[in-house]
N, C-alpha and C positions, 0 to 999 in steps of 0.2 A: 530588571535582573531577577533572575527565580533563584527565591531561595532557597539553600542544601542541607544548614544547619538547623534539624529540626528541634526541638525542645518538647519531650514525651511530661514535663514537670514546667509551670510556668516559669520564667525568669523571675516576674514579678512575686512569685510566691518564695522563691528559694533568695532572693533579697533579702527576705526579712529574716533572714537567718542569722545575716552579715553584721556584723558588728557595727557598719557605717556605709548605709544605703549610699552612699552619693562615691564612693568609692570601694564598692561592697568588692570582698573574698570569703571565702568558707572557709572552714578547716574539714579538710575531707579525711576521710579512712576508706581505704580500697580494702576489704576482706577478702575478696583472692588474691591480689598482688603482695600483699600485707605492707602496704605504705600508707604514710600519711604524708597528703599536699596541701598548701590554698589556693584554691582556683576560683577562677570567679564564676560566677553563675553563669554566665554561658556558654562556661567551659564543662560545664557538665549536664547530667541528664539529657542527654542531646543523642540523638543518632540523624547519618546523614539519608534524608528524603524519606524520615521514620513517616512523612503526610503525604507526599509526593502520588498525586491519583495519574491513572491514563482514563480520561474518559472524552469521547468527542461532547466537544462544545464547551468545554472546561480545561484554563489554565492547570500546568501542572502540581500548581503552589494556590488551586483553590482552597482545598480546606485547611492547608496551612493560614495561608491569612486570613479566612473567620474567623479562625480560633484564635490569629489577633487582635483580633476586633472584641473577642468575650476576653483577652486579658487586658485591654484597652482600660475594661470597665472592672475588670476585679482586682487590679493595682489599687486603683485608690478606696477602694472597699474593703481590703485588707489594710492598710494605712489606718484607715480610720476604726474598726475592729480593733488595731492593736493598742490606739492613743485612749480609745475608750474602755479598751481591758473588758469588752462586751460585746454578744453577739447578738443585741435584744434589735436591735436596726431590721428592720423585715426585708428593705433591700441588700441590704448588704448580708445578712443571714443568706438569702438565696443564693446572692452568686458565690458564697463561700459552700455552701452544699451542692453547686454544680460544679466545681471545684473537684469537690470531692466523690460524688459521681465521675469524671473524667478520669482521675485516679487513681478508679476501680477497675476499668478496663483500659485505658489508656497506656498503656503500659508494654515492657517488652516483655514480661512476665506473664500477664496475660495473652500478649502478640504469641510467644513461643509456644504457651499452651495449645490454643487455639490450630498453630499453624502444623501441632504435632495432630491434634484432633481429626483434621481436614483431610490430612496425609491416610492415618488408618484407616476412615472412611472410603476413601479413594481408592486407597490397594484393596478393601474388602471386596469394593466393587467390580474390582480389573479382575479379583481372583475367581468372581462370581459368573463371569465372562466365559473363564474355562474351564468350567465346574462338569461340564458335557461336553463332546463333538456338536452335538443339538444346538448347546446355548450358544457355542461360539459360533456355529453356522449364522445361526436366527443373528445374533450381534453383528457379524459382517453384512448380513443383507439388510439389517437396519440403518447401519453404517452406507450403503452404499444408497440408498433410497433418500437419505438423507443429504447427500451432495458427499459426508465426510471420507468413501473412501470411493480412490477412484476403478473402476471397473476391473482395467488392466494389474492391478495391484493383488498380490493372495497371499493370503499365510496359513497353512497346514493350519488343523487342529494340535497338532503335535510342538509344531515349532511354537508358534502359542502358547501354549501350555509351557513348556520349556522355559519361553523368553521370560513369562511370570515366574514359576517357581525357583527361577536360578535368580530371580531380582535383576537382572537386566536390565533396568529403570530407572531412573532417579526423577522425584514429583519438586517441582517450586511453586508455589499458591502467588500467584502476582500480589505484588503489592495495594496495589487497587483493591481488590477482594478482598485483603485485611484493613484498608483502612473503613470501608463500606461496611464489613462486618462491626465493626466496633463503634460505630456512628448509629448503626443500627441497635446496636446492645446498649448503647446508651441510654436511648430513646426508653428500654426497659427497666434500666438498672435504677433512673433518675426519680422512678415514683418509691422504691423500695428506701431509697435514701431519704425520702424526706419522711416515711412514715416511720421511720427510726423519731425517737426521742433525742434531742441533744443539747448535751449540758456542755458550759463550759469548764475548764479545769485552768487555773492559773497556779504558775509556778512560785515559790518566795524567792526572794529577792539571792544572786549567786549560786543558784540551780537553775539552770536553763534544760530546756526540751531541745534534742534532734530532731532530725526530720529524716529520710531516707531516700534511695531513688522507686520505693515503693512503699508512701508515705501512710498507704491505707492499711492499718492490721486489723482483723478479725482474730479475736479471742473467744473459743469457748468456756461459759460459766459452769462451775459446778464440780464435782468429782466424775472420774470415767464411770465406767471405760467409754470411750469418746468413738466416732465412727474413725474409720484411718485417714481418709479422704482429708482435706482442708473445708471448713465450712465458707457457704456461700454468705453474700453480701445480705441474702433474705432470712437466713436461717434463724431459727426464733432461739433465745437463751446466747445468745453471744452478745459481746462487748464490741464495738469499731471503735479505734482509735486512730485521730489524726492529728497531727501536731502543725497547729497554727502559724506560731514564731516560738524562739527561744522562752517567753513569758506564758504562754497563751496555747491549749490542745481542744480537742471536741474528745467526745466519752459517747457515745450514740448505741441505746439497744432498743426493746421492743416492748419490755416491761416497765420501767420506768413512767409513770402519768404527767407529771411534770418537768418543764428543760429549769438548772436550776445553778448555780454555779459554786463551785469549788475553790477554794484557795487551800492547797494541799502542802503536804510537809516535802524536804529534800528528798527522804528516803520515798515518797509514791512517785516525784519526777523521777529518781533514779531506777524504781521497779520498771516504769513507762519506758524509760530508754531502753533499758537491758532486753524488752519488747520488742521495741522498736529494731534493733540493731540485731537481733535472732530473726527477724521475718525481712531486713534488706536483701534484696537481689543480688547484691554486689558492694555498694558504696552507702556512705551515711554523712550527712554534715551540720554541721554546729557551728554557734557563734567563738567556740574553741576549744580548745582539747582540754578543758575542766571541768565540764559537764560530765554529773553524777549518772553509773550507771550500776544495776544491779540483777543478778538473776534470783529467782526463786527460789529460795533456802539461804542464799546469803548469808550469814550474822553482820557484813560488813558493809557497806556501798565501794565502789570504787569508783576513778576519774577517766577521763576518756583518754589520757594519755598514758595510761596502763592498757589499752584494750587491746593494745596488737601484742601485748606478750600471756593475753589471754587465748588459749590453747582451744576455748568452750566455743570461738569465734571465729575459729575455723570453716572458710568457705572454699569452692571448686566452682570452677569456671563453667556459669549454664548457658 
């Protein structure tokens, strides 16, 4: 049976969120719905056939299940991460930084991006088509040399021109192409991630870490003025933060010469979340709605059971 329900965030990683692995729930916040539920881990971060490829010679639920095959081996690697309150383990470090490579692009945040990217490029192309009677001629006759347009078939220079400028159109990037793309970005992103520095950061004991359904944040270091953009995953002078479990995050930059660890007060976990919860996509979860959270200037921290009457946490549906 091929499976539909895909999971863009491991199960086995949003577990250890749960207050009791063997019968795990979250405490979720939806910041565009503005609710709060507990669902269980794989009831979230999921979309249906987000792996789902068409390629001859390959099931449709190929690289869905590799990628159970790499959480196979990073369940119990986080397990053990978390009993040991360390990431000094060299195997286990690894598959927690491909992990965290995955991510980075793995994601519908990234997918959306991406799938807006493809689209501009494509119309620039089509519009480049009917830029002249010239260029559209020379295109049909390359079109037709090619097998793609059949002889008896013609479209004016005019209607052409028309059928683009009036948008006439509408482009979908198959799925396949974006799951290829990002299997491929991987392949890039995975050496950038490990020449980060990375320390751990543990939480004291009655403050716990969130996690997101876009667990990866990049923070720029330093006073502005900042460029507008969002920085990349390489960009030198930024912070990545990724939250491990409720106990346990990574801190990863480019300056740092040693990885070194942390055991930090309430109020850094709650600055971390107030983070954390300004760069989710959409939803956010926790071992439960008492985790500390804070934005930047603060005087006070607050708990996450205040957060939906938090005005600053205002999201729209992307």
């Amino acid at each position: 049976m091929t499976a539909r329900n895909h999971h863009y965030l491991p199960q086995c990683y949003l577990n250890g969120f749960a207050a009791n692995r063997e019968n795990p729930k979250l405490f979720a916040i939806d910041l565009v719905d503005r609710k709060s539920f507990w669902p269980r881990p794989r009831n979230v971060a999921a979309a249906r056939d987000f792996n789902r490829v068409e390629i001859d010679g390959h099931e449709p639920d190929a690289v869905e299940n590799a990628l159970s095959g790499f959480e196979s081996e990073l369940g119990p690697a986080l397990v053990r991460i978390c009993e040991a309150r360390s990431i000094a383990n060299e195997e286990d470090r690894t598959l927690l930084l491909n992990l965290v490579g995955l991510a980075a692009m793995r994601t519908p945040r990234f997918r959306e991006a991406m799938d807006d990217f493809q689209k501009r490029v494509i119309r620039q192309i089509i519009a480049m088509t009917v830029a002249t009677p010239e260029r559209w001629e020379s295109t049909k006759r390359g079109a037709r040399e090619s097998g793609h347009l059949s002889p008896e078939k013609d479209l004016s220079y005019e209607e052409a021109k028309r059928f683009v400028t009036e948008g006439q159109f509408e482009l979908e990037i198959p799925n396949t192409r974006h799951v290829v793309n990002e299997l491929e970005t991987f392949e890039h992103v995975l050496p950038i991630v490990f020449e980060r520095t990375w320390s751990l950061i543990r939480s004291p004991p009655n403050a716990n870490f969130i996690t997101t359904d876009h667990p990866l944040c990049l923070v720029r270091r330093g006073a502005g003025p900042h460029p507008p953009h969002p920085p990349g995953l390489g960009t030198r002078n930024t912070d990545a933060l990724f939250p491990i479990s409720p106990e346990l995050a990574l801190f990863g930059n480019f300056e740092m010469g040693e990885p070194d660890v942390f055991d930090v007060s309430d109020i850094s976990v709650a600055e971390f979340n107030g983070t954390m919860a300004l760069s989710a996509r959409r939803q956010l979860y926790a071992r439960d709605d008492g985790f500390p959270y804070r934005l930047s200037g603060d005087q006070v921290h607050r708990h996450g059971a205040a957060l939906l009457e938090d005005e600053r946490f205002v999201r729209r549906p992307r």
